[in-house]
C-alpha positions in Angstrom: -18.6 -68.6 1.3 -16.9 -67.0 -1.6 -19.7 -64.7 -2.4 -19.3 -63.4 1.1 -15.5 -62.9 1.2 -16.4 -61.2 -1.9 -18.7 -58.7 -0.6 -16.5 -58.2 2.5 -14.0 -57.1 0.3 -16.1 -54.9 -1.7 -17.5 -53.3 1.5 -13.8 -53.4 3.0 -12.8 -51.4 -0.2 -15.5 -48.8 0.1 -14.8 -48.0 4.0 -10.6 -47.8 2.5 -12.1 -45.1 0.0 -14.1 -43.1 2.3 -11.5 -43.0 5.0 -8.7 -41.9 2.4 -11.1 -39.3 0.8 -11.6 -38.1 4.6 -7.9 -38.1 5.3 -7.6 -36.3 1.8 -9.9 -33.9 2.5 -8.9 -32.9 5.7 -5.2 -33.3 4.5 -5.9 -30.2 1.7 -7.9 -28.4 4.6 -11.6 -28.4 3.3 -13.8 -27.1 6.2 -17.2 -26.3 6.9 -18.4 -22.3 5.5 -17.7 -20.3 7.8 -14.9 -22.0 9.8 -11.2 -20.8 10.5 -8.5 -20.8 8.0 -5.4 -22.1 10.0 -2.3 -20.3 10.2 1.0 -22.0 8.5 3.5 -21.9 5.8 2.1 -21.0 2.7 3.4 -21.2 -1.2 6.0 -18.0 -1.5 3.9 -15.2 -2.9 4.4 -13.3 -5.7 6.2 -10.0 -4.3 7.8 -7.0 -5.7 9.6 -3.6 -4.4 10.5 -0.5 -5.0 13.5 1.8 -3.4 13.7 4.8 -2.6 16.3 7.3 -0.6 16.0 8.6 2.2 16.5 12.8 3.2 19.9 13.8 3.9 20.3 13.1 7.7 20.8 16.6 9.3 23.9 16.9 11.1 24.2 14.8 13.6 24.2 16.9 17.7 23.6 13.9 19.6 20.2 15.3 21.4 16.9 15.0 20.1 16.3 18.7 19.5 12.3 19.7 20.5 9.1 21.0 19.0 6.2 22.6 19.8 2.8 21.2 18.3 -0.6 23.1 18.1 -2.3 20.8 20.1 -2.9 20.9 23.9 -4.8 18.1 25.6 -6.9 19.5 28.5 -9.2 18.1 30.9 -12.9 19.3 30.6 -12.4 22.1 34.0 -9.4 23.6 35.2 -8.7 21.5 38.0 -7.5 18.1 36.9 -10.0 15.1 37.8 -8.3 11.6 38.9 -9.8 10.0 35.8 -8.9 13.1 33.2 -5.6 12.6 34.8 -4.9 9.5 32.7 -4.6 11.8 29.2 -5.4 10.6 25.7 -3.1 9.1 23.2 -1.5 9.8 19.6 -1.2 7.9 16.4 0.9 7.9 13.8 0.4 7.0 10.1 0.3 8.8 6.3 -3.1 9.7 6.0 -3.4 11.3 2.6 -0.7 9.1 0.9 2.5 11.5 0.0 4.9 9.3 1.9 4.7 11.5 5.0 4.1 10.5 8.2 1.1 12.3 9.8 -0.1 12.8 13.4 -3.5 12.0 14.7 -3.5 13.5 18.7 -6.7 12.6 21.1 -7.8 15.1 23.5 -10.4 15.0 26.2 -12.2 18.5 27.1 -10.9 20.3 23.5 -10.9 19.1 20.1 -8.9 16.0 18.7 -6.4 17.3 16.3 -4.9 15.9 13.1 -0.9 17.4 12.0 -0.2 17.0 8.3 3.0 16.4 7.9 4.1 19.1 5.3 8.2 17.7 5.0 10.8 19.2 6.9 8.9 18.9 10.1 6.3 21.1 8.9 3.1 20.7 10.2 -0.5 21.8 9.4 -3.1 21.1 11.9 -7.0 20.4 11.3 -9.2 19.6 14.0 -11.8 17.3 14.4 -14.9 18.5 15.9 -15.0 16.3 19.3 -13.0 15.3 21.8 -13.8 13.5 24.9 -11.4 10.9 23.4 -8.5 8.1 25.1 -7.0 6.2 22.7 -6.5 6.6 18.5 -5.5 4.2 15.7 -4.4 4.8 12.2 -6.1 1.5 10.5 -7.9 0.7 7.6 -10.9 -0.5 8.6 -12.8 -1.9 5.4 -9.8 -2.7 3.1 -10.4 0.3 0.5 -6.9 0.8 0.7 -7.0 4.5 2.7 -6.4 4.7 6.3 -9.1 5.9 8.4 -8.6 6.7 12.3 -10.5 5.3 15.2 -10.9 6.9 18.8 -12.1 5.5 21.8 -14.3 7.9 24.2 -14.8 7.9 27.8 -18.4 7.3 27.7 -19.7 5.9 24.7 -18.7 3.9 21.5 -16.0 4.4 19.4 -16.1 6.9 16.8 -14.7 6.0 13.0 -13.6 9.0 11.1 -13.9 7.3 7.3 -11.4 8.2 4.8 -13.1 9.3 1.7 -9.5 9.5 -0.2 -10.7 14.0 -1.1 -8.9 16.5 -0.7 -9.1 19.1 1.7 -11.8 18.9 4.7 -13.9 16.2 3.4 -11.4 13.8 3.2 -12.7 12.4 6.9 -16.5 11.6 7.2 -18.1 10.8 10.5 -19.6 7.3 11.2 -19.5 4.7 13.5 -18.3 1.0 14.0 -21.4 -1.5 12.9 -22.0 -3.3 15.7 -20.0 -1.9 18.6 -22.1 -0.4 20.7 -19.9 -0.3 23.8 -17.6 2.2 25.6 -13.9 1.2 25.5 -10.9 3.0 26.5 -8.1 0.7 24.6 -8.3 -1.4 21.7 -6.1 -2.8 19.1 -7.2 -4.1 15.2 -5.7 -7.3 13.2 -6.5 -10.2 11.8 -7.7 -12.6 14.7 -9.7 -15.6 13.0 -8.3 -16.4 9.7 -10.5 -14.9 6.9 -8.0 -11.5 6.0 -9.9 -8.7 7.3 -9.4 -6.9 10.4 -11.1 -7.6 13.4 -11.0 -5.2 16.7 -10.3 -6.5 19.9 -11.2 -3.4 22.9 -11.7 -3.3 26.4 -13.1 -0.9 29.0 -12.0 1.3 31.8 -15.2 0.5 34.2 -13.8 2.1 37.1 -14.1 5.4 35.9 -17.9 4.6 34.1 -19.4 3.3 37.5 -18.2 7.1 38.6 -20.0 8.4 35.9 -22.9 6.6 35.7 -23.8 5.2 39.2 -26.5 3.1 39.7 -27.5 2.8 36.7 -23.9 0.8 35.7 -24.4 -1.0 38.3 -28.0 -1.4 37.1 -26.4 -2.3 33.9 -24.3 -5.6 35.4 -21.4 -3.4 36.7 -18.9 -4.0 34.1 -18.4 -3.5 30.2 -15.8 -5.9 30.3 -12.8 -7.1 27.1 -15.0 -8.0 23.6 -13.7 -9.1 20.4 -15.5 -8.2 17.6 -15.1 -10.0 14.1 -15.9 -9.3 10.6 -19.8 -9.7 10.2 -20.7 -8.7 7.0 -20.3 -4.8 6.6 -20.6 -5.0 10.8 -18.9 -6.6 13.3 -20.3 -9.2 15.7 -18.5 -9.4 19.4 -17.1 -11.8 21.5 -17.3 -11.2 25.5 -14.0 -12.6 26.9 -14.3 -10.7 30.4 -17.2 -9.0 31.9 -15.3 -6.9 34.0 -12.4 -4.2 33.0 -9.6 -1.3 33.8 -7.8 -1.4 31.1 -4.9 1.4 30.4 -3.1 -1.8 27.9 -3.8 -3.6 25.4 -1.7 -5.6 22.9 -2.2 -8.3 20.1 1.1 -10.3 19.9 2.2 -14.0 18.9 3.2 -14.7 22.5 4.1 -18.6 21.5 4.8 -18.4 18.4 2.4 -20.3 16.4 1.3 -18.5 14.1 -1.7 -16.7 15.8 -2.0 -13.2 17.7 -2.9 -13.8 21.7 -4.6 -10.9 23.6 -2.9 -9.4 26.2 -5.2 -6.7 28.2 -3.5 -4.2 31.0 -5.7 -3.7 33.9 -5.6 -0.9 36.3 -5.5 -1.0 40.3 -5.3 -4.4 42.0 -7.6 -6.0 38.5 -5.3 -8.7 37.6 -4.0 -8.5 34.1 -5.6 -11.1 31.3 -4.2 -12.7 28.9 -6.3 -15.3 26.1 -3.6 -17.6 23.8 -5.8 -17.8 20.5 -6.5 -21.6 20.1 -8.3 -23.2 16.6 -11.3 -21.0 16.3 -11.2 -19.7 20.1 -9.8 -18.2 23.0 -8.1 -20.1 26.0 -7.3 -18.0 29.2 -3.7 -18.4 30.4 -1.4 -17.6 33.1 1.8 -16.9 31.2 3.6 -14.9 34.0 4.9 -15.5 37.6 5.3 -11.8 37.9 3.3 -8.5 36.4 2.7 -5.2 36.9 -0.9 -4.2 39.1 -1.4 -0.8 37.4 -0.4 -1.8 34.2 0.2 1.3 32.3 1.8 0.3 29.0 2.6 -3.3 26.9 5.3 -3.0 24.4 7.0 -5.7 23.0 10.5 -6.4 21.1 13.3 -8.5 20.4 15.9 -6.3 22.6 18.7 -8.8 22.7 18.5 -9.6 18.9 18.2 -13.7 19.1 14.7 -14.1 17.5 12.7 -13.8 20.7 10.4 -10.8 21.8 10.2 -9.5 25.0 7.5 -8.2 26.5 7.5 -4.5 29.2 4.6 -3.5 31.2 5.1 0.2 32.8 3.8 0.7 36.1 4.4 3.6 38.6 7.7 3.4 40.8 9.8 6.5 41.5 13.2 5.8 39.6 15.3 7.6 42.2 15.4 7.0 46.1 16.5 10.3 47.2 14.7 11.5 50.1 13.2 14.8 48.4 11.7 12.1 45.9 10.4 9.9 48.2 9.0 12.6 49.7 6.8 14.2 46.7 5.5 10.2 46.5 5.1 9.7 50.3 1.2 9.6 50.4 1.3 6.9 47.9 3.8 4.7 49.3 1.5 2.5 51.8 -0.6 1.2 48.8 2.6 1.2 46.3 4.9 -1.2 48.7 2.9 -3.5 49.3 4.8 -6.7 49.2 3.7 -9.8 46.2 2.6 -13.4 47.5 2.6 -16.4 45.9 -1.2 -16.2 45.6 -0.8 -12.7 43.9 1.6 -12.2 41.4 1.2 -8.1 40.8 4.0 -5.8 41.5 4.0 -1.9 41.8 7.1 -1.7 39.7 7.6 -2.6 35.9 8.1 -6.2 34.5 10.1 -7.2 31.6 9.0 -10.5 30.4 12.1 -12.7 28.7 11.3 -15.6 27.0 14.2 -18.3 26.8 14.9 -20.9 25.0 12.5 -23.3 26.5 9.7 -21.1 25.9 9.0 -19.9 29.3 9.0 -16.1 30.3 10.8 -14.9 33.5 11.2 -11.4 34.8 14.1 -9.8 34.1 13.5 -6.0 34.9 16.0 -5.8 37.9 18.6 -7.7 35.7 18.3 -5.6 32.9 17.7 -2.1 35.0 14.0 -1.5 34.1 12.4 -2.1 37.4 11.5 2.3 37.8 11.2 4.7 35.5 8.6 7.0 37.6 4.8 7.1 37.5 5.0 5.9 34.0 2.7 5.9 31.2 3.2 5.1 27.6 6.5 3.0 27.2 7.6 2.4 23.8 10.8 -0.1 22.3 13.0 1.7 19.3 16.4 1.8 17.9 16.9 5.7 18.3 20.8 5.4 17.8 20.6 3.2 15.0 23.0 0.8 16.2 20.9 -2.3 15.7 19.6 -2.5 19.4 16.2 -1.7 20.6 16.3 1.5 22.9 13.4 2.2 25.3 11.7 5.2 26.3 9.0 6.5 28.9 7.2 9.3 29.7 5.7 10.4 32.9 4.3 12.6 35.4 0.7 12.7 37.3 -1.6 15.9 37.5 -4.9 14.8 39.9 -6.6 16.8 42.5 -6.6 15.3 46.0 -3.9 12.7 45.0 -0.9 15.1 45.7 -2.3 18.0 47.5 1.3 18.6 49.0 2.5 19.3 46.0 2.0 22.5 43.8 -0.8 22.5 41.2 -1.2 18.8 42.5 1.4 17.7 40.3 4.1 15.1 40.6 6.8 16.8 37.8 9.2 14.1 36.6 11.8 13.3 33.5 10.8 11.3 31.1 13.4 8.5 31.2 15.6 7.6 28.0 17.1 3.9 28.4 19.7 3.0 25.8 20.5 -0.7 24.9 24.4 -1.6 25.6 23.9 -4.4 23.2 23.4 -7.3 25.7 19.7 -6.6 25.8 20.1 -4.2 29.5 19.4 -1.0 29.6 21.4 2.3 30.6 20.2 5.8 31.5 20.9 8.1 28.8 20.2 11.8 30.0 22.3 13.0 27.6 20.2 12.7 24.9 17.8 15.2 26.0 14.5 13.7 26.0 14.0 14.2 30.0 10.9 16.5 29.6 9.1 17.5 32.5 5.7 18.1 30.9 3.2 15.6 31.8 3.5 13.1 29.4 0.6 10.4 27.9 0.4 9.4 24.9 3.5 8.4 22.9 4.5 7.2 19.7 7.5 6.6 17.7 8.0 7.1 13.6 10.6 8.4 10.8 8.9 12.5 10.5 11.2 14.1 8.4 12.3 10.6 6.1 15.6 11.0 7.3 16.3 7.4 8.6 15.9 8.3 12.0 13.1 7.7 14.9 11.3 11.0 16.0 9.4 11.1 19.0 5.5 12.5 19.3 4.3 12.9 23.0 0.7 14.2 24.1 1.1 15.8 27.1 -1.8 16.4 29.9 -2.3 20.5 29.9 0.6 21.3 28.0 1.0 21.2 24.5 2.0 18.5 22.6 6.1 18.0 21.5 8.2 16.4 18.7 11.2 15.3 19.5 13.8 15.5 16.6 16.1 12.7 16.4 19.6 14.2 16.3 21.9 11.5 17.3 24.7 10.5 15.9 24.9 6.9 14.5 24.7 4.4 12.1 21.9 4.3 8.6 18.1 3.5 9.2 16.1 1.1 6.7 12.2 2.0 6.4 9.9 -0.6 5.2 6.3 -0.1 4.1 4.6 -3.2 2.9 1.1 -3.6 0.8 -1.1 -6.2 -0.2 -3.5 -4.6 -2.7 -7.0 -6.5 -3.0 -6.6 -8.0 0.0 -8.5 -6.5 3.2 -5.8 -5.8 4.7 -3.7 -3.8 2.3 -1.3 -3.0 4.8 -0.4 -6.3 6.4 -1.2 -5.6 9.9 0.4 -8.7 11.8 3.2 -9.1 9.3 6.8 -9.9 11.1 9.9 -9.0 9.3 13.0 -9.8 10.0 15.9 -7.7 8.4 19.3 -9.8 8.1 22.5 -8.3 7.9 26.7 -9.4 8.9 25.9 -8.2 12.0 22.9 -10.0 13.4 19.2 -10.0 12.4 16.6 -7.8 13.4 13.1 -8.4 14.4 9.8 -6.2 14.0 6.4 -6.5 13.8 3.4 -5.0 11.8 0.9 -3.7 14.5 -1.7 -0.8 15.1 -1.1 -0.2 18.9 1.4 -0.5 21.6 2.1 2.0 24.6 -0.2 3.7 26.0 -3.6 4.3 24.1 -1.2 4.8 20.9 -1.4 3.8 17.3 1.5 2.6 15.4 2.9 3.6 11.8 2.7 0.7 9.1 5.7 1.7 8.1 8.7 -0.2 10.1 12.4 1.4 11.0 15.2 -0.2 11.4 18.4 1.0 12.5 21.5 -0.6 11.0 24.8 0.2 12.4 28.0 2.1 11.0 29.5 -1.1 10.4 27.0 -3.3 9.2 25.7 -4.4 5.8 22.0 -4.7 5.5 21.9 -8.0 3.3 18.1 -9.8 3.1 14.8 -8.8 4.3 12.7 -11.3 4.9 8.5 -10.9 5.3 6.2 -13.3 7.0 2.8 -12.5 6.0 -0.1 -12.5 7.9 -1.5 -15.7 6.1 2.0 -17.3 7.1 3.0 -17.0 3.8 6.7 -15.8 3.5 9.1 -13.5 1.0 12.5 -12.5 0.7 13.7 -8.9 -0.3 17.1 -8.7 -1.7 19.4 -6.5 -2.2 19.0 -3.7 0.2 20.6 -0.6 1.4 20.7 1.7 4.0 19.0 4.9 4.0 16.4 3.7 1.8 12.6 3.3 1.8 11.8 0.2 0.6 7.8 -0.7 -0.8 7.1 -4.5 -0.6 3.9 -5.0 -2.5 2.3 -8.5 -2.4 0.0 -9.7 -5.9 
């Protein structure tokens, strides 16, 4: 009998070993090759920076004071198609590395066209020997540490222009994405599973490809669909999500806040929007809104009311006055436009803001906080242009398509661009005044620091006009630019960083992205605007990894490089 207590106890032992080496092993998060690295809290890295001023801010007018570019985006005849009607995007980022921002414009039926930011708003433009493009990103795409730009095209795979890091025309080399052998119209890069390098998620615009191709789309299984493609190698291997697609949006954004970036994709025309929460090593399809738009035109997101939490706007088309001559140029739209939301169908012609309170939940708040109609809207973009510590938001619009308002001349429904400005409680005011209502037919539209003076520019592609710069004249508080870099990693820019910038007078939230808007690419570099009476005081950095840094001290009108070792 002893003997066997004996061995019970040695056997009792063993099973208490294994199950604490399991528990210890799963404790230090030893997994299988191959399987995802979980987001969370990480040791503080070792971090450095470097400051820098900023130019001179020109005297301040209070208008953003407007540019030509040499760039016209045109449809591939005269008379504007309903597809070509949609336009093409711009990116912004510094291509060549001289600390200037440059600008990357698409175009459809002429040549995509790069600006080199010379200083002063100087710009030299080289173009790129197609077009037939919709959307561009700035991104690194294999971690060399030089930014290369991607485009979208209306009819067949994306196109990679490689950064060779030479000088003059050979600097961009012609290739393609290993791998991704489908036509998309938006897309957006990060890091979606865990292993550092950047991984594309893109979706298609099939409406417009079943014109184009007929039966044989149909042929095909009538839809490209919304793919994920991860790193593979020197390739990239995809993940369908949808099989179906019209998608103007697309956005990669922590939408719950744990750590991972969720996929948000815009669909045109009565498609419902879909949205995937990233869970472990997949994707779980979520309803996350009671209300959305149902031609989603745009997805930005920001903290507008400064308390920690992002909100998310969707543009869609809704005239923003209700005068009778403007009801009158949208008349023949109005039937399908009006149509009243059910319980069983949640799209609204109009735009959404999507609040998130405390509890977690979002709720619409675009009535509230006066975004409900800003016209037949396109790209829509969040940024403190005052520099009084308060996201500002801004929209372009306009329609050119034949058949769709053949009352009106040239086909054309002409309207401002609409300039919100924050009043500080996170609602929004018209703001005429500052000169940014153009009446060109706005796309594409981006936001970035051109001339290093602290304040937010404004680049928008236009449909059959040229191309305009917006110079930020207003008169306000300091702006704070922040570049980060993580050399050796494969992401050397930290695409899906957040930083928050604390000062006495609140704290400010951004995030580290390649795309928001409307087929647009986003700087690395990150602005903040820090008002005439607050003192910027700690900048704090949560990596991509989830590993976290502090920057201290700072001052305005500074650039300041973070760079991770």
């Amino acid at each position: 009998m002893r003997t066997v207590n004996c061995q019970l106890s040695i056997v009792n032992y063993q099973l208490s070993l294994i199950l604490f080496l399991f528990v210890l092993l799963a404790q230090s998060g030893c997994s299988s090759a191959g399987s995802q690295v979980e987001p969370g809290p990480q040791p503080s890295p070792v971090v450095h920076s470097t400051s820098s001023l900023l130019a001179p801010a020109q005297p301040c007018m209070g208008v953003f004071v407007p540019h030509i570019l040499d760039h016209t985006t045109v449809a591939h005849t005269a008379v504007v198609g309903l597809y070509e009607s949609n336009g093409a995007g711009v990116a912004i980022n510094d291509l060549d590395g001289d600390g200037h921002l440059d600008v990357v414009l698409a175009n459809l039926g002429g040549p995509n066209t790069i600006l080199w930011n010379r200083g002063d708003l100087r710009f030299e433009a080289q173009q790129l020997d197609h077009g037939d493009s919709r959307a561009v990103n700035i991104v690194d795409i294999d971690g060399d540490g030089l930014l290369d730009i991607v485009f979208t095209r209306r009819f067949d795979k994306p196109t990679l222009w490689r950064n060779t890091g030479q000088e003059g025309d050979a600097r961009f080399v012609r290739a393609t994405l290993p791998g991704v052998h489908n036509p998309f119209y938006s897309m957006a890069w990060a890091d979606l599973n865990g292993d550092g390098a950047l991984d594309l998620a893109a979706a298609s615009y099939d409406t417009e490809l079943r014109k184009q191709q007929g039966a044989i789309f149909d042929y095909r299984g009538g839809g490209v669909g919304v793919f994920v493609y991860t790193r593979d190698g020197d390739g990239f291997a995809g993940e369908r999500l949808a099989n179906r697609a019209d998608a103007l949006a697309l956005l990669l954004a922590d939408l719950n806040d744990d750590g991972r970036l969720d996929l948000l994709v815009g669909n045109d025309f009565d498609r419902r929007d879909y949205f995937w929460l990233r869970e472990n090593d997949g994707w779980a399809a979520a309803e996350l809104f009671r209300a959305t738009t149902e031609n989603t035109m745009s997805f930005d997101l920001g903290d507008i009311d400064n308390d920690g939490l992002s909100a998310l706007f969707a543009a869609d088309m809704k005239p923003y006055r209700q005068d009778v001559p403007t009801l009158a140029q949208w008349l023949p739209m109005m039937d399908k436009m009006t149509h009243p939301a059910t319980s069983a169908d949640p799209q609204r012609v109009e735009n959404v803001l999507q609040v998130r309170g405390p509890d977690g939940r979002f709720r619409n708040q675009a009535y509230g906080r006066m975004v409900d109609a800003t016209g037949w809207s396109w790209s829509a973009k969040f940024g403190d242009l005052d520099n009084d510590g308060f996201l500002d938001l801004y929209v372009v619009n306009g329609m050119i398509a034949e058949g769709l308002f053949s009352h009106l001349v040239g086909d054309e429904l002409v309207e401002e661009n609409q300039a919100l400005r924050n009043d500080g409680r996170g609602h929004f005011l018209p703001a005429p005044e500052w000169g940014l209502g153009s009446l060109a037919s706005g796309r594409g539209m981006m936001m970035a620091d051109l001339n290093d003076d602290g304040r937010l520019d404004i680049v928008v592609n236009n449909l059959m006009s040229p191309a305009l710069l917006f110079e930020n004249r207003l008169c306000g508080g300091a702006g704070l630019a922040v570049d980060l870099r993580w050399p050796g990693s494969p992401n050397p820019y930290a695409i899906g960083a957040q930083l928050f910038l604390h000062t006495d007078a609140g704290i400010y939230r951004r995030d580290v992205r390649t795309s928001s808007g409307y087929l647009s690419g986003d700087p690395a570099r990150i602005h903040f605007g820090i008002p005439a009476h607050a003192t910027p005081q700690q900048l704090e950095i949560r990596w991509p990894d989830g590993a976290r840094s502090t920057i201290e001290p700072l001052a305005g009108q500074t650039l300041v490089t973070v760079y991770r070792e």
